[in-house]
PLY file of the C-alpha trace (Angstrom):
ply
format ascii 1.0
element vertex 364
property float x
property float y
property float z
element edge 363
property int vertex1
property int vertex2
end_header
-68.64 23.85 58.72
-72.14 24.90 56.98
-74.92 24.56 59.36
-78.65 23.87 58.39
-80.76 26.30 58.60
-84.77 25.95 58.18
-87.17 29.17 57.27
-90.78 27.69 58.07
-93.59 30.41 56.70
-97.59 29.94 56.66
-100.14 31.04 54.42
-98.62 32.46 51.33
-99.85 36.32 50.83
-101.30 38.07 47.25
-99.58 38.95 44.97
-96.30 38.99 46.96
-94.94 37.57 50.01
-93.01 40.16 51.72
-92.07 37.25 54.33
-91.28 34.65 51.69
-88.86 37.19 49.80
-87.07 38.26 53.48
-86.22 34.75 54.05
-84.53 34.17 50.39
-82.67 37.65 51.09
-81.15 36.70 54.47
-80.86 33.48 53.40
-78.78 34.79 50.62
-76.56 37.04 53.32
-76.33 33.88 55.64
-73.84 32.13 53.38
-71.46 34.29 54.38
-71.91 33.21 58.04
-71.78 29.53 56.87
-75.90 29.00 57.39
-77.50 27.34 54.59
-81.47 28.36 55.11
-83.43 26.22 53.30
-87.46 27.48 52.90
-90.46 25.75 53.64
-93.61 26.05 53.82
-96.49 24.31 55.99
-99.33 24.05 53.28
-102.63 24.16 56.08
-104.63 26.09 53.66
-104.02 23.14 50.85
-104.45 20.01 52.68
-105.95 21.15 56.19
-104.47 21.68 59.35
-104.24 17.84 60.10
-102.62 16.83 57.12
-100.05 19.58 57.48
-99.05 18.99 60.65
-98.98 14.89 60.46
-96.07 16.17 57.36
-94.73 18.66 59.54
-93.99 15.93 62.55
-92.18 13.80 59.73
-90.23 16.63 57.81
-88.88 17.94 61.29
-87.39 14.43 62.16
-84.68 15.30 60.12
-84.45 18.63 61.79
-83.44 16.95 65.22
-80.57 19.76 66.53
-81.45 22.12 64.15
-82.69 25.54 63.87
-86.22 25.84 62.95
-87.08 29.73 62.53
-91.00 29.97 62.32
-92.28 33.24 60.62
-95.18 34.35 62.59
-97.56 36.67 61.06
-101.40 36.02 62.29
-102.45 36.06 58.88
-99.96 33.21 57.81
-101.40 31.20 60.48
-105.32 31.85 60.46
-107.34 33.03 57.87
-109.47 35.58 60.11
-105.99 36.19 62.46
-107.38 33.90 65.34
-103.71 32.28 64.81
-104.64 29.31 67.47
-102.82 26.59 65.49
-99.65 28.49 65.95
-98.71 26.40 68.64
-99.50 23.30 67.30
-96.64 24.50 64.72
-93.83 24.79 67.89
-95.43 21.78 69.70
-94.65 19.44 66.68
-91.30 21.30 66.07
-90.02 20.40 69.93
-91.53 17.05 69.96
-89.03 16.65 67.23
-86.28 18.04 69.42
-85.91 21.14 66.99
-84.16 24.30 67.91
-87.09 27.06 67.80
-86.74 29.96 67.18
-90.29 32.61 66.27
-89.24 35.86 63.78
-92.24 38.22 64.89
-93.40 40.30 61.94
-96.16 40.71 63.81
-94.72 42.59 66.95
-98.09 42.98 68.34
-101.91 42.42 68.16
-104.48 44.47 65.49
-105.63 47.32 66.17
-109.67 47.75 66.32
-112.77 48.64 68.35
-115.28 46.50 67.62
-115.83 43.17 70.19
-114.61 40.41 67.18
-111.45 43.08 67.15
-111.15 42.95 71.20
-111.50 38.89 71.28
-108.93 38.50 68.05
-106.42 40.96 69.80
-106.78 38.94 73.23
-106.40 35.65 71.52
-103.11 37.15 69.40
-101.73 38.61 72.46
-102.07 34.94 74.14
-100.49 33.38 70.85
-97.53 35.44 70.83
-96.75 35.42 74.32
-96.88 31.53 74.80
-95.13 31.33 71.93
-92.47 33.43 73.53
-92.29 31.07 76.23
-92.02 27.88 74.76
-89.21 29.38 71.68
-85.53 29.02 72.11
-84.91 32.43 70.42
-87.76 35.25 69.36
-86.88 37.75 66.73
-88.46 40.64 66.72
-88.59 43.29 63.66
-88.62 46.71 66.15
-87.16 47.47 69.51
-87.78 45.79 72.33
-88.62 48.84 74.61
-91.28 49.45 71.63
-93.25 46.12 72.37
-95.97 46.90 74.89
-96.87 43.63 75.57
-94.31 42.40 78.27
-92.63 43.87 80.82
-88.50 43.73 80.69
-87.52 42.26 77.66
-87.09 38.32 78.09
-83.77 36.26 77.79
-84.66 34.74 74.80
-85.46 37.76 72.80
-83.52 39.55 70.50
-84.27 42.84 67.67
-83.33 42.38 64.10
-85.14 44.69 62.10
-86.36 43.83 58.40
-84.08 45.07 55.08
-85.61 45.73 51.69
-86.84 43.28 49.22
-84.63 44.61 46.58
-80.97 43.96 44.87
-79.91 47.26 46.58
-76.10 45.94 47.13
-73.48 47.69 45.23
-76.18 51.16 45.00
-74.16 53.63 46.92
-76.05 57.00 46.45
-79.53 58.42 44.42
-78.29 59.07 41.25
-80.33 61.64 40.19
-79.08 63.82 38.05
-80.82 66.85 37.83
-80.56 70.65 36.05
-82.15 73.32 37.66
-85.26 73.67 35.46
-85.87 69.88 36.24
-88.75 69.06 38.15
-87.97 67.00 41.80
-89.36 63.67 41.90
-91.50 62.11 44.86
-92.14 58.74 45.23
-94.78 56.41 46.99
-93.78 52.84 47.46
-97.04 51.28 48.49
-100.54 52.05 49.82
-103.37 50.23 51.80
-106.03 49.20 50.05
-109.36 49.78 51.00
-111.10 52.58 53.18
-107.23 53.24 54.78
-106.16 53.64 51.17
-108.62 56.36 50.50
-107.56 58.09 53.35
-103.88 57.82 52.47
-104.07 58.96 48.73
-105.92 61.87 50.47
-102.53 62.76 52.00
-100.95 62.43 49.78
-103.09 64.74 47.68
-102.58 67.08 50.43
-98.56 67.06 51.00
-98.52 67.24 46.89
-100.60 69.87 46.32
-99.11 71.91 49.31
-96.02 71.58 47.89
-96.44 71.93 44.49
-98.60 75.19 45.18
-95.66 76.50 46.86
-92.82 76.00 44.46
-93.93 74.86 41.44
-93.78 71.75 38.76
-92.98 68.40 40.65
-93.34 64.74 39.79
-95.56 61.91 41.72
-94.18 58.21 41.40
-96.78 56.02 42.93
-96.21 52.06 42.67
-96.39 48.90 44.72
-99.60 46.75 46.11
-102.92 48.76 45.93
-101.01 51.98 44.37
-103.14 51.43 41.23
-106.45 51.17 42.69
-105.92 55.12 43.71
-104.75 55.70 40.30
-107.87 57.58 39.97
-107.94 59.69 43.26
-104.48 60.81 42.66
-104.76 61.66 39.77
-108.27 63.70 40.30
-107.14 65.06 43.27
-103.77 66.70 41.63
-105.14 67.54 38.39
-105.64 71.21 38.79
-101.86 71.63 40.42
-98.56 71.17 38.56
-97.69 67.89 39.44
-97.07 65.20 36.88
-98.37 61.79 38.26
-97.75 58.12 37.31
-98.90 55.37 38.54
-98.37 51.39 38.46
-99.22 48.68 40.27
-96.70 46.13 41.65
-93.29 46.14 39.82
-90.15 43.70 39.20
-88.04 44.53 42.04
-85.12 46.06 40.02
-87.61 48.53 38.50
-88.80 49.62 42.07
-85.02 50.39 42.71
-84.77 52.16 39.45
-87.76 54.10 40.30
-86.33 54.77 43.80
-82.96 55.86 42.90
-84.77 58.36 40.58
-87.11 59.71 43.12
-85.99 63.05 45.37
-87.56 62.04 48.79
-90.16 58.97 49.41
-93.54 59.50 51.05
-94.76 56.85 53.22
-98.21 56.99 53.82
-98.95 53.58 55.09
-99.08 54.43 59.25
-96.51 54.75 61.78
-92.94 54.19 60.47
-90.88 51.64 61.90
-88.13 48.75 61.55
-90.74 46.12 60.44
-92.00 48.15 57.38
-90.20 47.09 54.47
-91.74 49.83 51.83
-90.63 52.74 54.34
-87.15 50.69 54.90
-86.91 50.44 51.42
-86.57 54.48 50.79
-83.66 54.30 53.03
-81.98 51.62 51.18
-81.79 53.35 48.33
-80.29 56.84 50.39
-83.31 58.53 50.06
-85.14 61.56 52.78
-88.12 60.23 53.74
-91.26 61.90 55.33
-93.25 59.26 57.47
-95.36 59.46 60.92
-94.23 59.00 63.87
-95.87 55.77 66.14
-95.19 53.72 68.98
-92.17 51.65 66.91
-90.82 54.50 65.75
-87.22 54.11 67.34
-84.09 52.73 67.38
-82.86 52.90 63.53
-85.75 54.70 62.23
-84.22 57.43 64.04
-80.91 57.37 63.01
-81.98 57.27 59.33
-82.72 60.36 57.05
-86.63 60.54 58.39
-88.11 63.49 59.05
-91.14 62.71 61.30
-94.67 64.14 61.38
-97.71 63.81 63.98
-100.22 61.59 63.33
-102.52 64.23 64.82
-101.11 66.89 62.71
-101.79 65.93 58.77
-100.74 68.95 57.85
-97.13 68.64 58.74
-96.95 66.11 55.70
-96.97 68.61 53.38
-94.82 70.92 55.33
-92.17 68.62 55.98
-92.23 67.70 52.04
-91.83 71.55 51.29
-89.09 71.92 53.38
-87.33 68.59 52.07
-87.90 69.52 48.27
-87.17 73.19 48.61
-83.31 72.71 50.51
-80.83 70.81 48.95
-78.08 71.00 51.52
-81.02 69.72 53.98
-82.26 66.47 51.41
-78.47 65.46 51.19
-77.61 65.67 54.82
-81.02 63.16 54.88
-80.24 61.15 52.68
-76.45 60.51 53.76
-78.11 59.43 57.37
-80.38 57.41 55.15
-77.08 55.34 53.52
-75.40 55.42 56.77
-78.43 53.61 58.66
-78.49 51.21 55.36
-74.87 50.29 55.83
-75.09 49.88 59.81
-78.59 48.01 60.12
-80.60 47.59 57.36
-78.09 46.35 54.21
-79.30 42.26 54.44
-75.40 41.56 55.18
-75.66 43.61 58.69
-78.78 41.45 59.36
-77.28 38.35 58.58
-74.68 39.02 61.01
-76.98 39.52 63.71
-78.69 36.78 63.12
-75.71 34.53 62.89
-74.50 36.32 66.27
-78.05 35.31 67.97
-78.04 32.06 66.57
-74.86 30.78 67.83
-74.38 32.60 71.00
-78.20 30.56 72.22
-77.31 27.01 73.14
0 1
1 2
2 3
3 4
4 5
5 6
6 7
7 8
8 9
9 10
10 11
11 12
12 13
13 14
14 15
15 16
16 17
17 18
18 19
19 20
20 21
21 22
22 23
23 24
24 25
25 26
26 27
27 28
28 29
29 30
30 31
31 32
32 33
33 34
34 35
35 36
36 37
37 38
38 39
39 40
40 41
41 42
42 43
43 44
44 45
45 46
46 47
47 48
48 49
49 50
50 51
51 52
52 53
53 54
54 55
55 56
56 57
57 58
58 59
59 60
60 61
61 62
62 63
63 64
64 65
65 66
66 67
67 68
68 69
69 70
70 71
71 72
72 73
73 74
74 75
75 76
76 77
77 78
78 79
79 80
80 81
81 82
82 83
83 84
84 85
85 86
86 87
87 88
88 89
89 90
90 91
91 92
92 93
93 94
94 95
95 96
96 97
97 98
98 99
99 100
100 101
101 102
102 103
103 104
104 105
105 106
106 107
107 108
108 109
109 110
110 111
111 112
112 113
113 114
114 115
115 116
116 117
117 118
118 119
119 120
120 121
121 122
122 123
123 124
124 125
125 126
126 127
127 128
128 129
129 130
130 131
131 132
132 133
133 134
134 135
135 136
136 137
137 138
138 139
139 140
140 141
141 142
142 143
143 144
144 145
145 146
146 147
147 148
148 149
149 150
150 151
151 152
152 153
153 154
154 155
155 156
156 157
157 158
158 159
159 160
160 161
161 162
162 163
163 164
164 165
165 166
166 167
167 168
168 169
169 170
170 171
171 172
172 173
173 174
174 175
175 176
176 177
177 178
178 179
179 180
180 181
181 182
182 183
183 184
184 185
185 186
186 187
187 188
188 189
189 190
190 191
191 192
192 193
193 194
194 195
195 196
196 197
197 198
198 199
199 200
200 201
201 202
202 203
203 204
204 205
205 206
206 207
207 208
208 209
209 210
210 211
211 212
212 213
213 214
214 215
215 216
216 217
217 218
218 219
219 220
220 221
221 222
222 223
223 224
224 225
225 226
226 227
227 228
228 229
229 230
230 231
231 232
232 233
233 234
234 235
235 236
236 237
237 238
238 239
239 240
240 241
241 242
242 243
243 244
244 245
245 246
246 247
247 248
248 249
249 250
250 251
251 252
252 253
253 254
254 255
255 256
256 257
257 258
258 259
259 260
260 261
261 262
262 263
263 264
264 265
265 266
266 267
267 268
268 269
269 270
270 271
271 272
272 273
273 274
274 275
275 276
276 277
277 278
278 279
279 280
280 281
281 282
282 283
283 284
284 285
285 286
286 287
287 288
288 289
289 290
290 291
291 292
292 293
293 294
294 295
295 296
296 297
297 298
298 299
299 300
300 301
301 302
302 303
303 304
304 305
305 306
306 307
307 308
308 309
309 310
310 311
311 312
312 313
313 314
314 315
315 316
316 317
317 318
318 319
319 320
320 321
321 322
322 323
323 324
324 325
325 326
326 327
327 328
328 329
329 330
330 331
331 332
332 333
333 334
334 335
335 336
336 337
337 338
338 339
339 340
340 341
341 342
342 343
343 344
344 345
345 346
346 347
347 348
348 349
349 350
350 351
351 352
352 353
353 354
354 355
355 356
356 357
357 358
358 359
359 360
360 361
361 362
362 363
């Protein structure tokens, strides 16, 4: 028998939802589990917090029994990430006698020095732990031993780490084909925008020109959110080494995997990797190597993948690991046959389905 299923997001996010396409994906892979998600979303930013959750309290009557899983980013749920209404969300949601269950995107508070970044991180921290408490079920995107913020895991709380936005089923292996006067391809699915976004074109500028200064002609594929705003700075900072650079902005999602599958290795620039970032996770969908820092959530899967890691202290090592991916062949493959393995085990949406269905009906 087909069991309801709701996904309840926030604030929609510019120019894509990341969190609005993950929930049409799973819910996709949940039919084989015989869950029928349906998507909703509270429209606060429309009508005002009061007006949302008067429709909330009378859309979840018919959600008596049911399981209610509430995306929680703090942007979705605040405008400034003071996400205080969050639990106004859950409170209306039990009053209703709804099963509850949070998926943390957001495994932990921002980052930040200033004193408005100490009190939003204190009042996140507060958010997400009383939202712990008061949930049937908490999803988290990275390992549990990788969330600082409490002790030994809870009861209640389970890891299912994010897949990629993109029709990657049926892609087996990159299927580039390549002579040996052609020139390898690197890739960049994504960067920050802003000041961080400056200072990650600048590596990759760096792990380019390294490695194009060692061996010779290569190929820079930069695309996704904010890529073309550093159109420029790529392209400045490359233009005296033999690297042939494109860049777009954001792309249909069958053209990223066409872009992917065409690329040699994938640089991700954008932090620490980990389970709950869907541009690095979407490198090792399509069985690419890719070269990412290492950070607090880097475990678990990540590790298991084809991911070569570099210190966040140590820019440098971008470039050399790069080199040393580009420059082996027997080495990229071995990567990026890890990087299909960990696809098939963890990250493919029909492995996460199954762990969700497995959480799901094993918490009564």
């Amino acid at each position: 028998m087909t069991q309801r299923l709701v996904a309840l997001l926030g604030r929609r996010d510019e120019p894509t939802d990341a969190v609005e396409e993950y929930c049409h994906y799973l819910g996709a892979a949940l039919r084989a589990h015989d869950f029928d998600l349906e998507v909703t979303r509270l429209p606060w930013v429309e009508r005002g917090w009061s007006a949302a959750l008067r429709e909330l309290g009378q859309k979840a009557v018919d959600w008596r029994g049911q399981w209610v899983c509430v995306q929680y980013t703090a942007l979705a749920w605040s405008t400034r990430g003071f996400p205080l209404r969050f639990l106004s969300v859950l409170d209306a949601l039990r009053r209703a006698d709804a099963r509850v269950a949070v998926v943390y995107h957001d495994a932990g508070p921002f980052s930040g020095g200033r004193a408005l970044d100490k009190l939003r991180r204190a009042v996140q921290l507060q958010i997400m732990r009383r939202a712990l408490r008061c949930s049937d079920l908490a999803i988290f995107t990275v390992p549990l031993n990788a969330i600082s913020w409490f002790g030994a895991p809870p009861d209640n709380a389970a890891f299912i780490p994010v897949g990629a936005n993109l029709p990657v089923l049926g892609l087996k292996e990159n299927r580039t084909c390549k002579g040996p006067q052609d020139a390898l391809r690197v890739a960049v699915f994504g960067i920050t925008g802003g000041e961080a976004g400056r200072r990650e074109s600048a590596r990759i500028v760096n792990a380019m020109r390294f490695a194009a200064t060692s061996m010779g002609r290569l190929e820079l594929r930069a695309f996704g959110r904010h890529a073309d705003d550093c159109a420029s700075a790529l392209r400045e900072g490359l233009r005296d080494v033999p690297v042939d650079v494109q860049v777009n902005g954001v792309l249909p999602a069958e053209q990223v995997v066409t872009e992917l599958g065409a690329a040699d290795a994938l640089l991700f620039v954008r932090g620490a990797i980990s389970t709950r970032r869907g541009s690095a996770i979407a490198g090792i969908s399509c069985g690419l190597p890719v070269i990412a820092e290492r950070g607090a959530e880097t475990s678990g899967p990540i590790e298991e993948a084809g991911v070569v890691l570099v210190s966040a202290d140590k820019p440098a090592e971008f470039g050399e690991a790069l080199l040393r991916v580009l420059t082996n062949a027997e080495y990229r493959a071995q990567l990026a046959e890890r990087s299909r393995l960990a696809q098939e085990k963890y990250f493919s949406w029909q492995a996460i389905a199954a762990r969700y269905a497995e959480e799901l009906k094993k918490t009564r």
